[in-house]
VMD Tcl script that draws the C-alpha trace (Angstrom):
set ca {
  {24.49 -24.79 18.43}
  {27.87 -22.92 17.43}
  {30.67 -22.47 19.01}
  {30.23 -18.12 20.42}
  {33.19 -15.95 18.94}
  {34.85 -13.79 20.74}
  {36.52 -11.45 18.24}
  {39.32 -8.95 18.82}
  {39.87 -5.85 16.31}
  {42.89 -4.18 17.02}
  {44.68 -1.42 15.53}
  {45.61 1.95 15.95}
  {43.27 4.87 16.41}
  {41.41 5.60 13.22}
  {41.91 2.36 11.32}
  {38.54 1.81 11.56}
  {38.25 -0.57 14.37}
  {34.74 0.62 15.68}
  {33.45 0.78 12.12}
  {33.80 -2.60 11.75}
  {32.72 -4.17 15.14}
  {29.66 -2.01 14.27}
  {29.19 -3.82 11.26}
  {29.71 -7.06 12.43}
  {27.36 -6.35 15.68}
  {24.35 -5.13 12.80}
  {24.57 -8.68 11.35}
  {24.59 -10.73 14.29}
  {22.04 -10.45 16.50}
  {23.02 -10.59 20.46}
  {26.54 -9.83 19.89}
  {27.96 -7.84 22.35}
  {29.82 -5.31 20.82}
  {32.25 -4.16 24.21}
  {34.19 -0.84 23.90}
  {36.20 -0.97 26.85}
  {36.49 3.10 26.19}
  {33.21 3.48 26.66}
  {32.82 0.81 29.83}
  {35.49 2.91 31.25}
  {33.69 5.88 30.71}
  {31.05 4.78 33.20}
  {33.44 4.78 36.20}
  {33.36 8.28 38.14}
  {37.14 10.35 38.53}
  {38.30 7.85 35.72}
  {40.11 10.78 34.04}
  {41.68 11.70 37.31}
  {42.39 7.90 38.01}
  {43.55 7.05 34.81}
  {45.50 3.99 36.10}
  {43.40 2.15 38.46}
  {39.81 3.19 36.09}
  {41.73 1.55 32.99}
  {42.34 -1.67 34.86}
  {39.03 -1.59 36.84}
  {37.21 -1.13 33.36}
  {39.33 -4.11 31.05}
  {37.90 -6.29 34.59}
  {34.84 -5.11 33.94}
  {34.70 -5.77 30.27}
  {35.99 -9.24 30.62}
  {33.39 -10.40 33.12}
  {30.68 -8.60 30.50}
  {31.81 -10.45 27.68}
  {32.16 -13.67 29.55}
  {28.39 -13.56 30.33}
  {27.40 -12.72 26.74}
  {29.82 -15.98 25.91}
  {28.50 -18.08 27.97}
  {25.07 -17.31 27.09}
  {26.61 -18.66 23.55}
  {26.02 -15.19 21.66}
  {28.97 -13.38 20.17}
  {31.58 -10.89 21.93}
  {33.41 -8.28 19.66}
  {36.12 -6.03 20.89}
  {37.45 -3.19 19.27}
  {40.58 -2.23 20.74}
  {44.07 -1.39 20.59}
  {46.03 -4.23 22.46}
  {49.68 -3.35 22.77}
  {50.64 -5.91 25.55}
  {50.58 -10.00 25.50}
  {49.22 -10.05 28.85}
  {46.05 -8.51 27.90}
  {45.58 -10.68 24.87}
  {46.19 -13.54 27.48}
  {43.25 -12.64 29.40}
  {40.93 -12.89 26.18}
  {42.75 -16.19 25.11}
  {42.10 -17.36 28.54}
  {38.45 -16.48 28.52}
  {37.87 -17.83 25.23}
  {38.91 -21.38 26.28}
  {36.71 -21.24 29.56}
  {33.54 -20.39 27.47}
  {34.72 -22.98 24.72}
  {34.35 -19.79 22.47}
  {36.29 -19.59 18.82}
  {38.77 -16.40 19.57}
  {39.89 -14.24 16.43}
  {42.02 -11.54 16.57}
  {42.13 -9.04 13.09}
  {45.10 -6.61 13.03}
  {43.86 -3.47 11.12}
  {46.62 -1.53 9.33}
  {47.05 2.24 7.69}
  {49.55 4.25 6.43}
  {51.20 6.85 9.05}
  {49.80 9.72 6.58}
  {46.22 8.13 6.83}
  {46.61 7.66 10.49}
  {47.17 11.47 10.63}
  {44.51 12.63 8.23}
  {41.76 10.57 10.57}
  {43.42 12.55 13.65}
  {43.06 15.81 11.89}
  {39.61 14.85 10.48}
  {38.93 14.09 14.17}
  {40.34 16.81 15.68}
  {42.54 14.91 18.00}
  {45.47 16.51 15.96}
}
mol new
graphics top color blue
foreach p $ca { graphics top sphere $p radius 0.5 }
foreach p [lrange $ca 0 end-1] q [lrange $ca 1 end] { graphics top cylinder $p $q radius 0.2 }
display resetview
């Protein structure tokens, strides 16, 4: 049996980070594709409670995608990671399910970053 992958895509908004995960998640059967936006969506007051719903739901995704590891199926994780400690928490996770960890850093041009934003209506 191989070795589960737990696979990071990070990037900023609109580089295409769920697009991808998407993909990957099509081709591979029982991957778990975790958007820790949407996990934190399921927690009640988490606009009001930004702080404590953020952490509560990156706890939450972890122990997710360490079932789905350890089950030997594939996690993917589309998300922006802007601090070392978080990526420590995946590296750390990887090793205990013997997974293979990849990270893929998506880049875009600040004028493509804004033309998604606009196209999105977050602009």
């Amino acid at each position: 049996m191989m070795k589960p992958k737990l696979i990071i895509i990070n990037g900023p908004l609109g580089s295409g980070k769920s697009t991808l995960a998407k993909r990957y998640a099509d081709d591979h059967p029982l991957t778990l594709l975790l958007d820790i936006d949407h996990v934190r969506s399921f927690i009640s007051g988490w606009r009001e409670y930004d702080k404590e719903s953020a952490q509560t739901a990156k706890y939450m995704a972890t122990e997710m995608a360490r079932i789905n590891l350890a089950k030997g199926h594939d996690v993917i994780i589309p998300q922006i990671y802007r601090h070392q400690e978080q990526y420590t928490v995946l590296e750390n996770l990887a090793n205990d399910c013997q997974a293979s960890l990849y990270e893929f850093l998506l880049d875009i041009s600040k004028e493509e970053a804004i033309k998604r934003f606009i196209d999105r209506g977050i602009a």
